[in-house]
BADOFI-377532 format. One line per 3 residues: number of its first residue (from 1); their letters; for each residue y, z, x of N, C-alpha, C, O. Coordinates in nm, 3 decimals. Atoms other than C-alpha are relative to their C-alpha. Layout:
NUM	a	Y/Z/X/Y/Z/X/Y/Z/X/Y/Z/X; ... .
end
This chain:
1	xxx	-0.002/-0.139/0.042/-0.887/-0.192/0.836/-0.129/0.068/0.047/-0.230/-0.003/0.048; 0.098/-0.049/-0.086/-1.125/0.081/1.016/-0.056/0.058/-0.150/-0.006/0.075/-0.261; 0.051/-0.095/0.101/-1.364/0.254/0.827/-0.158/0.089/0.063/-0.228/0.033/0.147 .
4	xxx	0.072/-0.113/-0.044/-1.616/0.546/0.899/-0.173/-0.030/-0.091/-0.199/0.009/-0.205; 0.120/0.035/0.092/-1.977/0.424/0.782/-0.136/0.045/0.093/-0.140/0.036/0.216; 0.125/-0.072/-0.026/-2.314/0.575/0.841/-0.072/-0.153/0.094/-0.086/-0.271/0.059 .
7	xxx	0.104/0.112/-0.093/-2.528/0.397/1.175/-0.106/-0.131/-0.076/-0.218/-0.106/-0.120; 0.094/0.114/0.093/-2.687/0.062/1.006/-0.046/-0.116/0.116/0.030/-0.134/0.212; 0.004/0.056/-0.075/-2.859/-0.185/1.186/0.046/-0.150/-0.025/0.020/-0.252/0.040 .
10	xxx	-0.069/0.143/0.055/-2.697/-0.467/1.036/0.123/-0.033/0.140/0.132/-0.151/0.177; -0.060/-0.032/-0.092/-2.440/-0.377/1.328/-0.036/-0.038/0.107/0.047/-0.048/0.197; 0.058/-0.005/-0.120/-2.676/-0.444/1.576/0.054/-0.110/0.116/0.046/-0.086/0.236 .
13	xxx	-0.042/0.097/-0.112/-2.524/-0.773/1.752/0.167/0.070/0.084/0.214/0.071/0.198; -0.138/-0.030/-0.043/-2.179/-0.624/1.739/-0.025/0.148/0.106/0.038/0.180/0.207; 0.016/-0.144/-0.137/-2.303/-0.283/1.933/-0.049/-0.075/0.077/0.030/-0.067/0.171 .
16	xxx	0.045/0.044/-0.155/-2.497/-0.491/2.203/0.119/-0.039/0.059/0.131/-0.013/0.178; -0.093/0.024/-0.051/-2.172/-0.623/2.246/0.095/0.114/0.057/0.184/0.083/0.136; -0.067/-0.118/0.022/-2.022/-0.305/2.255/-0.052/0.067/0.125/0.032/0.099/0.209 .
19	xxx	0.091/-0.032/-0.088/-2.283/-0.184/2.487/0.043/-0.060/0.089/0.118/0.028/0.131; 0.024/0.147/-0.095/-2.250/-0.473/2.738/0.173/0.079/0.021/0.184/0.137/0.129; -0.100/-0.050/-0.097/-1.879/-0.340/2.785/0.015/0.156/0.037/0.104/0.205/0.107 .
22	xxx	0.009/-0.153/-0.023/-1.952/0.021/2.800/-0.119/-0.007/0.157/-0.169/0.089/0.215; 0.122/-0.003/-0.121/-2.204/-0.085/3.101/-0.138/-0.004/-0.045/-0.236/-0.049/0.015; 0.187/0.037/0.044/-2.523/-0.087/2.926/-0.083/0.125/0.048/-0.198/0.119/0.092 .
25	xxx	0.084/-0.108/0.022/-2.578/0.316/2.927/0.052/0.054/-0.087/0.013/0.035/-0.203; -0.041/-0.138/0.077/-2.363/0.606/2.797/0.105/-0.091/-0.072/0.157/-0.185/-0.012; -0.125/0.013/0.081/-2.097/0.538/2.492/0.015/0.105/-0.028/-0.068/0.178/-0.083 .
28	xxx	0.001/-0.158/0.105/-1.924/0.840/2.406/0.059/-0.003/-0.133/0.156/-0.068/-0.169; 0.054/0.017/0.090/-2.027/0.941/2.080/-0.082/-0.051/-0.049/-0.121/-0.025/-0.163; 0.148/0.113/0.119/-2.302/0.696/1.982/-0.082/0.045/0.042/-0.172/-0.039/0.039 .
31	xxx	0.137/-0.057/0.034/-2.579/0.948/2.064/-0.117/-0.117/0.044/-0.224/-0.142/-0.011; 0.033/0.114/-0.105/-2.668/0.658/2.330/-0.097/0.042/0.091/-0.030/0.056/0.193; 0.038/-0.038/-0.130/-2.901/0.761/2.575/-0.109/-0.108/0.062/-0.161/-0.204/0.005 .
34	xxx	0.054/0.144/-0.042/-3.091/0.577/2.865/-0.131/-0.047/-0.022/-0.174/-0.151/0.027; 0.147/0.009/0.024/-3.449/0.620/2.723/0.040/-0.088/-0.138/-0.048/-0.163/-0.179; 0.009/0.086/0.127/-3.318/0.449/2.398/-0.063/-0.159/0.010/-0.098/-0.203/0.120 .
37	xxx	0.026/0.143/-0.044/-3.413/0.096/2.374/0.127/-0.043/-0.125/0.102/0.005/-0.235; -0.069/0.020/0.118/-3.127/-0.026/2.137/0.022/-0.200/0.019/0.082/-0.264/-0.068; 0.005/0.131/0.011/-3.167/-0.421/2.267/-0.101/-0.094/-0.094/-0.084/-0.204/-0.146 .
40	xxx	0.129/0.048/0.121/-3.495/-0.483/2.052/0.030/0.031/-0.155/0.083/0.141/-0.173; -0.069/-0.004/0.087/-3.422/-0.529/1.689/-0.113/0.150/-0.051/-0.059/0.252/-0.095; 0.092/-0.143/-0.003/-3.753/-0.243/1.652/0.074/0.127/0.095/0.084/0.244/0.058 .
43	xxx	-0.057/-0.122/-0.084/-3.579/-0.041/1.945/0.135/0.065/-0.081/0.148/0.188/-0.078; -0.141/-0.003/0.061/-3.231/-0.033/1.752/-0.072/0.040/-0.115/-0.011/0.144/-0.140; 0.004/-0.069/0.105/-3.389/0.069/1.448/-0.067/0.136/-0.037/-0.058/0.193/-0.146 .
46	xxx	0.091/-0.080/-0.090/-3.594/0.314/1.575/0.130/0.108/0.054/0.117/0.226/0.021; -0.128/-0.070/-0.057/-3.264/0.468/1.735/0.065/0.041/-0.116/0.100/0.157/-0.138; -0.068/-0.036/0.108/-3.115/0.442/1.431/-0.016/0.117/-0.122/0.077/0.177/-0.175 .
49	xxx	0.108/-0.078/0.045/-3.352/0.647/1.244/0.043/0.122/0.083/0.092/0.216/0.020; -0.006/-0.074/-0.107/-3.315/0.854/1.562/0.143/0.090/-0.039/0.143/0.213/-0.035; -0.144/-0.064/-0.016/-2.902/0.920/1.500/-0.038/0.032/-0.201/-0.054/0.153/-0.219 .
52	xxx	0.051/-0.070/0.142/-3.000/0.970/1.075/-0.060/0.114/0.020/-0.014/0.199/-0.057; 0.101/-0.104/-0.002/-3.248/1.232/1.172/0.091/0.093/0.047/0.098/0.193/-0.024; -0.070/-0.115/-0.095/-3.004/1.438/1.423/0.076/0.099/-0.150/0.066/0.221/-0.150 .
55	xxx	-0.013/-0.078/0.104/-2.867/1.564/1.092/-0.073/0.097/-0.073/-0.025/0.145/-0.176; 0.055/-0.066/0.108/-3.107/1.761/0.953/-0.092/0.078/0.100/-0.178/0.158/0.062; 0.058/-0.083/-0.119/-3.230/1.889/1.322/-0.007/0.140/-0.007/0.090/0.193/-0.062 .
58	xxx	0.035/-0.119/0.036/-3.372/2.231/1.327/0.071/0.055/0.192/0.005/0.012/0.287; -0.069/-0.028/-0.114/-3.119/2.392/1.662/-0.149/0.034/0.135/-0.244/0.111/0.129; 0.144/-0.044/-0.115/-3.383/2.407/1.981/0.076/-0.132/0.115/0.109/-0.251/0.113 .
61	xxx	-0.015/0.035/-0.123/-3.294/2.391/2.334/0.171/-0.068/0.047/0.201/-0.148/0.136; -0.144/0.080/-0.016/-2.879/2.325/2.280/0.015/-0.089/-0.087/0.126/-0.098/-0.139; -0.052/0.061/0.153/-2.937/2.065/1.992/0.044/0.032/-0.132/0.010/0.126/-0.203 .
64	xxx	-0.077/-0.099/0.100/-2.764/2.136/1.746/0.000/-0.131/-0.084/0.008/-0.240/-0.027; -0.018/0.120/0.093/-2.758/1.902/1.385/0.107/-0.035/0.054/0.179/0.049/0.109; -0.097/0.058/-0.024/-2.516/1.656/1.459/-0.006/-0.126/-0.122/-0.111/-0.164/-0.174 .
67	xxx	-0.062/0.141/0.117/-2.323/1.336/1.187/-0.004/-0.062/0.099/0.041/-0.005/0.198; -0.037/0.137/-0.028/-2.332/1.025/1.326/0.064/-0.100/-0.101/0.016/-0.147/-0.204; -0.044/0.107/0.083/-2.071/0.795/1.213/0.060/-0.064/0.083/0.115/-0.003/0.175 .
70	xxx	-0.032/0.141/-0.033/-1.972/0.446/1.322/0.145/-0.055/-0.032/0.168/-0.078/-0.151; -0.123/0.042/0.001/-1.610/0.326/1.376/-0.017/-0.175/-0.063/-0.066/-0.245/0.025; -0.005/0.123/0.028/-1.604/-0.022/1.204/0.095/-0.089/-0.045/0.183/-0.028/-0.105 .
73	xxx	-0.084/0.041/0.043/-1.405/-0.277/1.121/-0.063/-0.191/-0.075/-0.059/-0.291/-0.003; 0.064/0.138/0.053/-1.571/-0.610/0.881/-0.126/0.068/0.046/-0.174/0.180/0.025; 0.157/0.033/-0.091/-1.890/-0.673/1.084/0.030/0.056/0.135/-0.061/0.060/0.218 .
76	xxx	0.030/-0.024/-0.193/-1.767/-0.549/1.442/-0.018/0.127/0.006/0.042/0.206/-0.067; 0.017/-0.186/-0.021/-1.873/-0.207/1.541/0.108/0.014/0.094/0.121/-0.076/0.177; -0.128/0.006/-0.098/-1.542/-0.082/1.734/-0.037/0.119/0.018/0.076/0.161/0.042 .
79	xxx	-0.017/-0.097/-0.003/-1.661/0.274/1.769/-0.112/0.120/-0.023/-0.218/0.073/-0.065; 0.070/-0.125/0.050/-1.845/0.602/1.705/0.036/0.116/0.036/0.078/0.141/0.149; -0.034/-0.113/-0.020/-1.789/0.940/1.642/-0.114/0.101/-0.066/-0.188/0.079/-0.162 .
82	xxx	0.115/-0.137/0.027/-2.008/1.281/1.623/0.083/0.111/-0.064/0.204/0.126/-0.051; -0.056/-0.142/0.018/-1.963/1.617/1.464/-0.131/0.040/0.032/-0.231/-0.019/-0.006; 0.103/-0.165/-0.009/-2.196/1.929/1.581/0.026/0.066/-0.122/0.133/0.113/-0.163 .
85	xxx	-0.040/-0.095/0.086/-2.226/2.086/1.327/0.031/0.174/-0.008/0.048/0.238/-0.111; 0.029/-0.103/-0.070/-2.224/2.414/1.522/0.006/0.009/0.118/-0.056/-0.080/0.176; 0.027/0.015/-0.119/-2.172/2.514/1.849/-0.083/0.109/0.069/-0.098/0.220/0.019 .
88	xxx	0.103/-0.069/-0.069/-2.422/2.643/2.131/0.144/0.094/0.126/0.265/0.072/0.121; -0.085/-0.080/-0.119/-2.242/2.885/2.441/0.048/-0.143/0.070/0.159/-0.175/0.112; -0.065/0.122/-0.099/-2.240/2.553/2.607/0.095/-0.051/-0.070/0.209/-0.033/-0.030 .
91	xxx	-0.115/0.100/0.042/-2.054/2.321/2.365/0.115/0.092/-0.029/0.225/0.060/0.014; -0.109/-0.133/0.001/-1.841/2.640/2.276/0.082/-0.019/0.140/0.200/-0.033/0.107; -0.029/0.040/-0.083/-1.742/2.573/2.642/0.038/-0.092/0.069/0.132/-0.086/0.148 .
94	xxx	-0.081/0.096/-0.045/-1.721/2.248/2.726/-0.021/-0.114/-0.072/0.029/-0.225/-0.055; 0.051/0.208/0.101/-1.891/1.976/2.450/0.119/0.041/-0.128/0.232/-0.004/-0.145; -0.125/-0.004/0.121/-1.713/2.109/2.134/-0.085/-0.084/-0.097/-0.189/-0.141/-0.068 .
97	xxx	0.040/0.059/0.130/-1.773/1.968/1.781/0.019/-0.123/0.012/-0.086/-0.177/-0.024; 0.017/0.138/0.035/-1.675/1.610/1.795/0.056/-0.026/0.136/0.132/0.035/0.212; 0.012/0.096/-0.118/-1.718/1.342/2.052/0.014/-0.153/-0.083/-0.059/-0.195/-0.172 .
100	xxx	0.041/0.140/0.029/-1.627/0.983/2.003/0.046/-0.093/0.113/0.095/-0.043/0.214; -0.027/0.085/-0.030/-1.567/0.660/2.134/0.058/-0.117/-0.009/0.035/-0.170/-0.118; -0.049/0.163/0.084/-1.401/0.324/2.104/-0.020/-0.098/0.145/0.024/-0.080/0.259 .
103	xxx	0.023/0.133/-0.070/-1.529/-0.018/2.263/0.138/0.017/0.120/0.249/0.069/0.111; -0.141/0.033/-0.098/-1.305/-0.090/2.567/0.057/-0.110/-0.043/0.178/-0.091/-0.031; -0.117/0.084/0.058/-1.151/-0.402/2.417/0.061/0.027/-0.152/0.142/-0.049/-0.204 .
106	xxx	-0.066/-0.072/0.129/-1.066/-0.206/2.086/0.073/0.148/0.012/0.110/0.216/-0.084; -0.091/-0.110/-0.041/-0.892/0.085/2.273/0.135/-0.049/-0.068/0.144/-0.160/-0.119; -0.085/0.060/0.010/-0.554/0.082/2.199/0.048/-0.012/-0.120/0.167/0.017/-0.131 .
109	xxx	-0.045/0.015/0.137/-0.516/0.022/1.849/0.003/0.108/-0.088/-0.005/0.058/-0.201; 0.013/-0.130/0.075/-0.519/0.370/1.677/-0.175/-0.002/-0.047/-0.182/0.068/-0.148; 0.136/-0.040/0.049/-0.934/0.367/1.607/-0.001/0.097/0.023/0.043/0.160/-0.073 .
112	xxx	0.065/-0.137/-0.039/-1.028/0.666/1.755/0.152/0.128/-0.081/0.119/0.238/-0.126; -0.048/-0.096/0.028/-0.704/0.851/1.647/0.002/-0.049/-0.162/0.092/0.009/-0.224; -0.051/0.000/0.138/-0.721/0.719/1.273/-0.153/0.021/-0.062/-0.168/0.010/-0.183 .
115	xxx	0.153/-0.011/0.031/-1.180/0.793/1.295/0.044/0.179/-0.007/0.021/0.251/-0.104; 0.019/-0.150/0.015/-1.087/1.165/1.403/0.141/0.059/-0.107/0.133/0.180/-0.124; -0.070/-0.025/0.125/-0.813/1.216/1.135/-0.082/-0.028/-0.129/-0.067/0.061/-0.213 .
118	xxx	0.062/-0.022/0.093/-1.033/1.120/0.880/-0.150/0.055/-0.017/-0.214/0.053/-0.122; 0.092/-0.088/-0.041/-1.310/1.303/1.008/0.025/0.121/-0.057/-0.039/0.173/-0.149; -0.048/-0.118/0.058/-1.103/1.604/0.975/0.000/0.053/-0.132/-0.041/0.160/-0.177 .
121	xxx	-0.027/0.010/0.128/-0.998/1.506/0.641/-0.139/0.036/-0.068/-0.128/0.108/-0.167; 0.081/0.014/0.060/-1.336/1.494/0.545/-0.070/0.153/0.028/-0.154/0.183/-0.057; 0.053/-0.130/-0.071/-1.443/1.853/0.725/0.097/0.099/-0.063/0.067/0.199/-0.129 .
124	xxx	-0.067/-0.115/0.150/-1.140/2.016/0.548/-0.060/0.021/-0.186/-0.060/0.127/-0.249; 0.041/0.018/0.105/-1.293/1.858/0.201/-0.120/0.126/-0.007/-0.125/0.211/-0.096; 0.160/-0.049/0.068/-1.648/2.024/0.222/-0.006/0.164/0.059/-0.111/0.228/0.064 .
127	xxx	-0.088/-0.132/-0.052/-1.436/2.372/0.375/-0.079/0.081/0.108/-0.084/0.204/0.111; 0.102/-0.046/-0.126/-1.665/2.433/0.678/0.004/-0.078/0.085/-0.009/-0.194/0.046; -0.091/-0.097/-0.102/-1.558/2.466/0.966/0.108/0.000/-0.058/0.150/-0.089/-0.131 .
130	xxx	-0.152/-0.002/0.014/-1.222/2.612/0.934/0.042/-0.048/0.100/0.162/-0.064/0.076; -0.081/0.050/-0.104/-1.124/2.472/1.262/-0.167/-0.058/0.115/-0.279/-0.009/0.128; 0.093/0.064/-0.065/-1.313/2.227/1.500/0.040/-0.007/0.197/0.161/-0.017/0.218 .
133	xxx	-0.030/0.014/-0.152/-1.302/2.209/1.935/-0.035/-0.111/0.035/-0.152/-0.141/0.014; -0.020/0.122/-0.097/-1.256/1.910/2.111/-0.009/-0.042/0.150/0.074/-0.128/0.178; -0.037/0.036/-0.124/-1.267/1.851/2.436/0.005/-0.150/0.069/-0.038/-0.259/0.030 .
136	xxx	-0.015/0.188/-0.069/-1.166/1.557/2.712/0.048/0.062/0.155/0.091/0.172/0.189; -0.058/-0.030/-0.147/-1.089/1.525/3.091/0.112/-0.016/-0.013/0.189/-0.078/-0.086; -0.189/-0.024/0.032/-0.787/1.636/3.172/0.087/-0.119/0.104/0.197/-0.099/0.156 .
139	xxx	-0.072/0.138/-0.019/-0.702/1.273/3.307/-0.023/-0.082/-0.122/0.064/-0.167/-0.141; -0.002/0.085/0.156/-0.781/1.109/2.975/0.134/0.042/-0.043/0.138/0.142/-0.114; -0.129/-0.042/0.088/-0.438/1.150/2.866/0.042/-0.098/-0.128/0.137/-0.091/-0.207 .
142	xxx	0.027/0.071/0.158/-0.542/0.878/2.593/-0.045/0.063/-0.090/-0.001/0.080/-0.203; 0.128/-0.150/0.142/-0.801/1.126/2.407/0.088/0.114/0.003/0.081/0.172/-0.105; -0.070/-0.089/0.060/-0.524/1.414/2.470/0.082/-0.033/-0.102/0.091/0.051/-0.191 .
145	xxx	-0.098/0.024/0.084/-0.289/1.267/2.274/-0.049/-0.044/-0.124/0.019/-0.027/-0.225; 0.039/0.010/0.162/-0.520/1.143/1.980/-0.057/0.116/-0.020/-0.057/0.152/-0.138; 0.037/-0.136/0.107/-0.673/1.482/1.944/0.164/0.111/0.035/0.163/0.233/0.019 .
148	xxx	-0.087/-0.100/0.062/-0.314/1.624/1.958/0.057/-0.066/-0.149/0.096/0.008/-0.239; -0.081/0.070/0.106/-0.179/1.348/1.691/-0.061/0.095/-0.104/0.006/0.159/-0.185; 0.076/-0.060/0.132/-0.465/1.507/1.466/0.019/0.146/0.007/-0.067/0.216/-0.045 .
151	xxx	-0.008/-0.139/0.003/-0.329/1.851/1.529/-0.039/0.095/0.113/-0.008/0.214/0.108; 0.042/-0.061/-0.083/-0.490/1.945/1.846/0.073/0.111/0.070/0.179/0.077/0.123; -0.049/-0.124/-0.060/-0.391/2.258/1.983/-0.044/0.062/0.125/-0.123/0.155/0.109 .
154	xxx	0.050/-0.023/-0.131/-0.453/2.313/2.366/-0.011/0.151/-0.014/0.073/0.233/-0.050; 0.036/-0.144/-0.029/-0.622/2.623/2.417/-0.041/0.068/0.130/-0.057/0.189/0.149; 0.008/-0.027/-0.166/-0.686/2.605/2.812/-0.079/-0.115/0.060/-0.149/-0.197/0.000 .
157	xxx	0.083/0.106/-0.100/-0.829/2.391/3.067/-0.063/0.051/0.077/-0.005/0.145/0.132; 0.144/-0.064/-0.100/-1.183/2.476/3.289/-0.009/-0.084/0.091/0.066/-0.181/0.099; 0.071/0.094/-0.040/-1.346/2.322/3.491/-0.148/-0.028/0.042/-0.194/0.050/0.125 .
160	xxx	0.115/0.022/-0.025/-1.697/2.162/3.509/-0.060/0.047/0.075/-0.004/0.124/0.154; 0.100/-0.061/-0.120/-2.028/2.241/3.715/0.103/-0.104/0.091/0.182/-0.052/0.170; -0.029/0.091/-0.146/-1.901/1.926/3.940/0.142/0.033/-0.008/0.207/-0.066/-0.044 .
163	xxx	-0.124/-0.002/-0.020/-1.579/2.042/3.968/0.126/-0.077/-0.110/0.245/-0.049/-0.112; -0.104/0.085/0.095/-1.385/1.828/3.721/0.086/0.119/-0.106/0.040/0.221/-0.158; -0.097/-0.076/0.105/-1.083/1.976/3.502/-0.019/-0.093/-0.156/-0.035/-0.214/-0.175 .
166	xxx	0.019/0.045/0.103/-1.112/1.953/3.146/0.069/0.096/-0.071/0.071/0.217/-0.048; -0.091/-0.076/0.120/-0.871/2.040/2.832/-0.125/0.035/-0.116/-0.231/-0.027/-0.130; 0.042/-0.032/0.104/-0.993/2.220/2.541/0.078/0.054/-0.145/0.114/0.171/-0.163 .
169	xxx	-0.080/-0.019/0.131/-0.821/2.192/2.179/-0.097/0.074/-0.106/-0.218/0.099/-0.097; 0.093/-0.053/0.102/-0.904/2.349/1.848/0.113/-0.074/-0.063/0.231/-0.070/-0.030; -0.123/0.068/0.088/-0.745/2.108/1.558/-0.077/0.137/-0.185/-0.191/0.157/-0.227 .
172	xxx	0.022/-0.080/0.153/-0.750/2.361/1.187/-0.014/-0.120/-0.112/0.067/-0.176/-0.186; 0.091/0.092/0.095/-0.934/2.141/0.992/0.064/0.060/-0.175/0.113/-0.017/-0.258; -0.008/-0.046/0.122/-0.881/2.399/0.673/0.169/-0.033/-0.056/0.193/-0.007/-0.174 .
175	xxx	-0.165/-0.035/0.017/-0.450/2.353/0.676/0.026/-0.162/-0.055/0.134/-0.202/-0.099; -0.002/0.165/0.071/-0.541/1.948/0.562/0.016/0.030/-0.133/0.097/-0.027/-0.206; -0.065/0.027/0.231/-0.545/2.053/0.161/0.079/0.118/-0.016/0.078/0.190/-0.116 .
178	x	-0.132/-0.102/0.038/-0.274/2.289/0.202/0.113/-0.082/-0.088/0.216/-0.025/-0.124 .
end
């Protein structure tokens, strides 16, 4: 059974693993980047600290507070997902409020579409945002279909500085405690 739990470093063997199939830079959603050190049990906690803090970020230069939460399942980390709590002209455009991820050998199993359903659930609860944006390449036709399961509502497709096409949904977060 998945469950949605705040970045801990208790986690830490199961994300290197996690890491190690994501290539050993970017995961999307885990607020990963390549200056992190997340192999040292100091670097990983240190990071960790790092994704706690993004919450309570004061907006400068496109950051915007962001949740970090962790797709899990027992002890294995299978996942992560973000909310913005706000968007900038840019993410308004092409980042959007939530970004996540799921391990490449834990694709497949409903994580990511049963992390951003109760995401939602939890964003309808505290009644802000009334509605959240999503985006994904518009060849991911895995991530279209879990942010339509959760309601997603295509609102057009752009495309990137490098040329790439990309969909953009809005799922109504507020129509969950109807």
């Amino acid at each position: 059974m998945f469950k949605l739990v705040a970045p801990d470093v208790s986690y830490h063997q199961s994300f290197l693993e996690s890491h190690k199939e994501w290539g050993g830079v970017h995961q999307d959603g885990a607020g990963v980047f390549m200056a992190n050190d997340v192999s040292t049990a100091e670097g990983f906690a240190a990071w960790i600290q790092q994704l706690t803090d993004a919450e309570g970020v004061q907006e400068k230069q496109g950051i915007v507070p962001c949740t970090y939460l962790w797709i899990t399942e027992g002890t294995r980390y299978v996942g992560a997902i973000a909310f913005r709590h706000h968007l900038t002209p840019a993410l308004l455009n092409s980042g959007g409020h939530i970004g996540y991820g799921i391990r490449p050998s834990d694709r497949g199993r409903g994580a990511a579409s049963w992390a951003l359903q109760e995401l939602c659930q939890r964003l309808a609860a505290q009644e802000e945002p009334d509605r959240v944006l999503l985006t994904c390449d518009d060849t991911n036709l895995a991530s279209a279909k879990t942010i339509e399961r959760a309601g997603g509502l295509l609102e057009d497709k752009r495309t990137d500085a490098d040329g790439r096409p990309f969909r953009r949904y809005w799922i109504e977060v507020s129509r969950r405690l109807a």
